[in-house]
N, C-alpha and C positions, 0 to 999 in steps of 0.2 A: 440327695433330694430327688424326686420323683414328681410327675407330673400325672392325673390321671382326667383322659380326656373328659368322663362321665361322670367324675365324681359328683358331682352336684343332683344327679338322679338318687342318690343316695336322701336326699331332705325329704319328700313325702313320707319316706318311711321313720325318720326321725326326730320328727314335730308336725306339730296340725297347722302351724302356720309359716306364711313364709311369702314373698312380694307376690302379689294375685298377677302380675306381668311373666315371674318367672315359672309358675304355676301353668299357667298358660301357655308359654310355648313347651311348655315341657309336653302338656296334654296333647297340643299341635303333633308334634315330631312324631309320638308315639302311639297317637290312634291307630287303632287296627283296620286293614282294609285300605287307610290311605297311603297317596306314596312319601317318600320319606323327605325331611324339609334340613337345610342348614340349622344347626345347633345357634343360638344366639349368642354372643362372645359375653355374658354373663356366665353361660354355664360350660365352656368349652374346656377349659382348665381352671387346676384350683389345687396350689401348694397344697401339700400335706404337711408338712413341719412347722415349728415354730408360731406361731399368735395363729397364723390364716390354716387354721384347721377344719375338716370336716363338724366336729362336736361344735368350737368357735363360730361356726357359718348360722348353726339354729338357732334360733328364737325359742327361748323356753317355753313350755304349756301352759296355757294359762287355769288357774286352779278353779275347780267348779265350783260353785256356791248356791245351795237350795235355798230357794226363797221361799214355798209351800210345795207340801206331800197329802195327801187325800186318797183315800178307798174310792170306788167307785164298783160300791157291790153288785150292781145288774151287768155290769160286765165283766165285772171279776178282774181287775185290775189297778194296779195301783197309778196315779199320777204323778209326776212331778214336775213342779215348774221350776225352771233356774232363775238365777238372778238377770242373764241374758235377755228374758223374754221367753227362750224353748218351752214347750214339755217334752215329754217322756211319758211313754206306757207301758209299765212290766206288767205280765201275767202273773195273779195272787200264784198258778203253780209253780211258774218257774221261780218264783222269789223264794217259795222254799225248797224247793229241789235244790235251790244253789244256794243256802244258809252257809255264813262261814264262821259259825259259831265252831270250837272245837269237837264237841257233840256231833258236826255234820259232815264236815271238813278236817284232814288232815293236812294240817299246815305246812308240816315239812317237807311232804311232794305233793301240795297243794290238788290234792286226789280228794274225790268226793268219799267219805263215809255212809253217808244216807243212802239205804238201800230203795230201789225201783221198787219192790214189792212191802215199804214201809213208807211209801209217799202215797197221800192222800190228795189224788189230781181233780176233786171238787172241791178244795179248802177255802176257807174266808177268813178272813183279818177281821182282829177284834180290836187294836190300835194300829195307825201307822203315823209315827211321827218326825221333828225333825229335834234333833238332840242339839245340844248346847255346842258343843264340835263337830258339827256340820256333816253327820254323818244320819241317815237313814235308819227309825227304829220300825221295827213290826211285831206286833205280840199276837200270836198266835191262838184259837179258839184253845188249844192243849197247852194252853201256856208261857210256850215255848218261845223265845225272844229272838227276831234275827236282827244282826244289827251291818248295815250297806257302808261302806265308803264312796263317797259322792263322784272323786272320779272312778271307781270301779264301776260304779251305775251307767253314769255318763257314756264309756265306751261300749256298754254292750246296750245302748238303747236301738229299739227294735225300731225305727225309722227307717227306711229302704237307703240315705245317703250314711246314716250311722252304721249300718252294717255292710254298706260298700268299703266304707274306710277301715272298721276292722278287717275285713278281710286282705284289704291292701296291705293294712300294718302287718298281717300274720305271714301273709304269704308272697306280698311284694307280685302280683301279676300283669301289673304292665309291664310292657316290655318297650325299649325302643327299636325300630324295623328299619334297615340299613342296606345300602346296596356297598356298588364297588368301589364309591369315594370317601367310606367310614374311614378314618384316621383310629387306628385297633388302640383302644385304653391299654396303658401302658406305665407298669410300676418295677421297682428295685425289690427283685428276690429275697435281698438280706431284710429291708424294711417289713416286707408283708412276713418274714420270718418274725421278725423281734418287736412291729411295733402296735400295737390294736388298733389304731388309727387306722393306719395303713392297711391290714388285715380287712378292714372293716369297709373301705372302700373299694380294694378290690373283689370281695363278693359281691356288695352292691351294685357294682358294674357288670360281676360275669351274671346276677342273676339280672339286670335290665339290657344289659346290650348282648351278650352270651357267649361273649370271648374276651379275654385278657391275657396281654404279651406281659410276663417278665424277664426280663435281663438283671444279669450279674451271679446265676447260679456257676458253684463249681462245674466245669466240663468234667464230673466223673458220675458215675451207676451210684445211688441213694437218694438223687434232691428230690425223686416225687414223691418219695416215702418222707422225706421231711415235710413236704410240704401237706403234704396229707395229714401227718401229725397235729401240724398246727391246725386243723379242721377237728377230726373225729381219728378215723380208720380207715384202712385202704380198702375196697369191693375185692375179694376173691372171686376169681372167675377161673373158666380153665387153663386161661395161659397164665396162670400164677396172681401172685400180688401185685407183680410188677412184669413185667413183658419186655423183652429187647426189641425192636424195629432193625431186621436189618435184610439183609440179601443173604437168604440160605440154602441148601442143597436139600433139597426132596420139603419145599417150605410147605408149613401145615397151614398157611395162611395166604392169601395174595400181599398181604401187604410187607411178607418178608421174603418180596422180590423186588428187582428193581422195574418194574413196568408201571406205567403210569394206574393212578389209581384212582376211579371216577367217584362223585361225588355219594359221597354214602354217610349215613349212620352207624356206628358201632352195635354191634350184638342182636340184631333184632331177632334172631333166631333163641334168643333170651325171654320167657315172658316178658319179666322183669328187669328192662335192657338198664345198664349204667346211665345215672342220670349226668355226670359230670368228668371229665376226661383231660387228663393230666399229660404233656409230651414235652419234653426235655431233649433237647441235642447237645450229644456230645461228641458226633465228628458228621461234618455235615460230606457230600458228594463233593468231585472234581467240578463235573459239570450236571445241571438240572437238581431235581428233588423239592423244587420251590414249593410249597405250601399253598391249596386254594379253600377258601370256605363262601360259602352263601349261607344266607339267613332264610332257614328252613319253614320258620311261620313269615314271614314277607313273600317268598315264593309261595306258598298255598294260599296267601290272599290277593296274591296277584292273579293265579291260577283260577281265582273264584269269582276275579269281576269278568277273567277275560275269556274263559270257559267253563261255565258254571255244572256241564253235565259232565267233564270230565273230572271237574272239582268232587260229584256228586260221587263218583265211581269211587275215587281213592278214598272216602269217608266212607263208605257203605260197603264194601267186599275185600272180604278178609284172603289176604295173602301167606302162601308157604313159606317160611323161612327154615334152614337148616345148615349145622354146620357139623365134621365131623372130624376127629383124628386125636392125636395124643398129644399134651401137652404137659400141663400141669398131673396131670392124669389123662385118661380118655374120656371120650363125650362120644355122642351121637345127640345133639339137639331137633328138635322141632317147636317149632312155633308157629300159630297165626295170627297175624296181625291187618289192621286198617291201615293202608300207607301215610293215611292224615288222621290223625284223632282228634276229635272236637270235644268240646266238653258241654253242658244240659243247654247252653247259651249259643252254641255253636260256634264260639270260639275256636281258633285251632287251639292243641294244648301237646301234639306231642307228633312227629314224623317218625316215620320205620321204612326206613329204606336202606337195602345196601343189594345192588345188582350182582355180587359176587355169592352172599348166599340165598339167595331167592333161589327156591328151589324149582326144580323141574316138576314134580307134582303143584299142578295147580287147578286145586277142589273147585271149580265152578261150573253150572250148566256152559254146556257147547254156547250157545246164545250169548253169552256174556264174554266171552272170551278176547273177542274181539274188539270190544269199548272199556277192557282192562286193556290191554297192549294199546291203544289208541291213547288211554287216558293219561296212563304212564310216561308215554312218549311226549305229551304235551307238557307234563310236568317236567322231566329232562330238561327239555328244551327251554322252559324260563329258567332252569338253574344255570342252563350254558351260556345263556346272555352275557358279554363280557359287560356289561352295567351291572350285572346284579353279583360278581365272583371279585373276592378281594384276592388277593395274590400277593406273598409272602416268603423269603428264604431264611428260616432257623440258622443262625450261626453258633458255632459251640457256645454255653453256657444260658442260652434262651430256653424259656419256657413259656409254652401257651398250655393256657385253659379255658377250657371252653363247656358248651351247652351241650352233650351228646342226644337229649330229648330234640333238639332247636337246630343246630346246624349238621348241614351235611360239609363235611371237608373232605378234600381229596390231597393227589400228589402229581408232580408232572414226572417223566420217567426220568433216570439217572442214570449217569457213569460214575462209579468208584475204581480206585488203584488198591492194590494190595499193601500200600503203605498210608493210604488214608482211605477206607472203608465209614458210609455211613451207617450213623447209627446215633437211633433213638431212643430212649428208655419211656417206656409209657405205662399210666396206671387209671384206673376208675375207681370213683365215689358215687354214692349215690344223695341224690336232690335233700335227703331226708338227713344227712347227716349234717353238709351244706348248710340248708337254711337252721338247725340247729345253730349250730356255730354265727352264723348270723346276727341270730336275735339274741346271744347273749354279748357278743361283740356289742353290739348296738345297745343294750342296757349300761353295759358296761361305762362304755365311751360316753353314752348321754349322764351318765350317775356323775362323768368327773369334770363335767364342761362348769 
């Protein structure tokens, strides 16, 4: 049995409804820019086995039902009222751009057929009706018939709060923001192996909190390539598929020494850095090697109330990254990067930092140089806060995963013996194969509740 602190951040994503109390504090805890609030002991834990399941927690959806559908040809859109009281407005184009007649739509990898250069983007509807099973008709000026599923409408109704919510379902982007008295979610290796349940809540959690401990892996070199399996595929990168963590002679990495290792992101000197990061111990240090991590969007919002021009600098000037040597093969990387990335809303959406490859060319006017090093140093400094760094010792057979877009983690320095040498096995995934696996977990689980 397994215990997962967050599992219950898992329900927005698995039903549209659910107690407007527990809704609530869940928005509380994880608004962005605030600071971070006690968890309410509704959602602190929550069995995964037996009746008290994640799937058992949701309240089904409740089915839509049209009550009148209408054209409204000076604007070119269709209306629909629910039984609710809503409406709804689709555009006459998009309604048949997204016809799922088989004609339009290929149903088996539910891919559009209809070519962009055979859509008529000033069309009108010559019927729009409601059919006897509750579904959406439209007949088209060419004849042509499309026919809607009521909750297929429903979700993608174009309302500013409908189209927040799909995108919540699709992509899950709240997040919750945690300092250094988070209690790290925490599930059984073998479960998140063998059970979708289990599977299912802990992605939920690494993508809302952005780390997850499990225990009970064998202490041997394979469990992240299992556990990878259960996802998608492992990220090839240059140190291979899989990577050893340990203390080596001429290391082509800092982090396979024993010296402490300050709060960083993995690969930024990668365009396209690993969005998800796997590390497995299977012999841990005599003395030291403890484990530290900060929550890398909580620090840039912290960064943003409490220095806003320094906040301004690591979102707007792009930094050298590089790394070089032989591993997998040889590399010589480069890359430039924004220490903070924000996305059109000015959200943060992703850190690149790691002080060991930042390189020594750094492209900016002289004039700037100086409220980059200033700015950087201010960010530092809220990571070092012992409030905002959780701190952790991997003992053989653990495993974390975590957010590598989201947190920066570090290491403290170490002694090993030549009869017990640390060492870790570690791998990357990326976000995309992740929230795949996700959402069919989550179809899945909701199909047998």
């Amino acid at each position: 049995m397994w215990m997962s602190t967050f599992a219950r951040f898992a329900l927005p994503a698995l039903q549209r409804s659910t107690s407007a109390m527990a809704c609530q504090a869940v928005r509380a805890c994880r608004r962005p820019g605030q600071a971070t609030c006690p968890l309410p002991s509704c959602l602190t834990s929550m069995q995964l086995r037996g009746q008290q399941t994640l799937g058992s927690a949701s309240l089904p959806v409740a089915r839509q039902t049209v009550r009148h559908v209408r054209a409204l040809d000076e604007e070119r859109v269709m209306e629909v009222e629910w039984e609710d009281g809503g409406h709804s407005l689709y555009p006459f184009t998009w309604l048949r751009d997204n016809c799922q007649c088989p004609l339009c739509t290929l149903q088996s990898a539910q891919a559009r057929k209809l070519l962009m250069s055979d859509l008529d983007i000033h069309i009108g509807v010559n019927v729009v009706e409601v059919t006897n099973d509750n579904k959406v008709s439209i007949v088209w000026p060419d004849q042509h018939t499309s026919v809607f599923d009521a909750e297929w409408l429903k979700k993608r109704c174009f309302s500013p709060a409908a189209r927040k919510a799909m995108q919540e379902e699709l992509f899950l982007n709240e997040r919750y923001y945690w300092d250094s008295k988070l209690h790290i979610p925490t599930a059984d290796y073998q479960e998140v192996l063998h059970d979708d349940r289990a599977a299912l809540a802990w992605l939920l959690a690494l993508r809302r909190v952005g780390i997850v401990y499990l225990r009970g892996a064998p202490a041997e070199q394979g469990q992240v390539a299992r556990l990878a399996e259960r996802i998608g595929y492992l990220r090839l990168t240059f140190y291979g598929h899989t990577w050893q963590v340990q203390d080596k002679y001429m290391a082509n990495n800092v982090a396979y020494t024993s010296g402490k290792l300050s709060h960083h992101t993995d690969y930024p000197a990668l365009h396209f850095a690993p969005g998800v990061q796997f590390l497995h111990c299977i012999n841990q240090a005599v003395v030291g090697g403890e484990s530290e991590v900060v929550d890398g969007f909580h620090m840039a919002e912290q960064l943003r109330r409490e220095d806003p021009e320094a906040f301004r600098t690591l979102t707007s000037l792009h930094v050298d990254f590089t790394d070089t040597g032989t591993d997998y093969c040889d590399f010589m990387l480069q890359s430039k990067k924004r220490i903070i990335d924000v996305d059109a809303e000015g959200r943060v959406a992703r850190i690149n930092y790691n002080n060991a490859t930042r390189d020594s060319v750094l492209d900016l006017p002289l004039h700037q140089v100086q409220p980059f090093y200033r700015a950087v140093k201010a960010f530092i400094d809220v990571m070092n806060r012992p409030e905002n760094v959780v701190t952790y010792r991997m003992e053989p057979g653990d495993v974390v995963t975590f957010d590598n877009w989201r947190l920066l983690h570090g290491r403290r320095s170490y002694v090993s013996r030549p009869d017990r040498l640390r060492h870790l096995e570690g791998a990357y995934l990326d976000w995309d194969e992740v929230m795949s696996r996700l959402r069919i977990l989550r179809g899945s689980v909701h199909k047998d509740v």
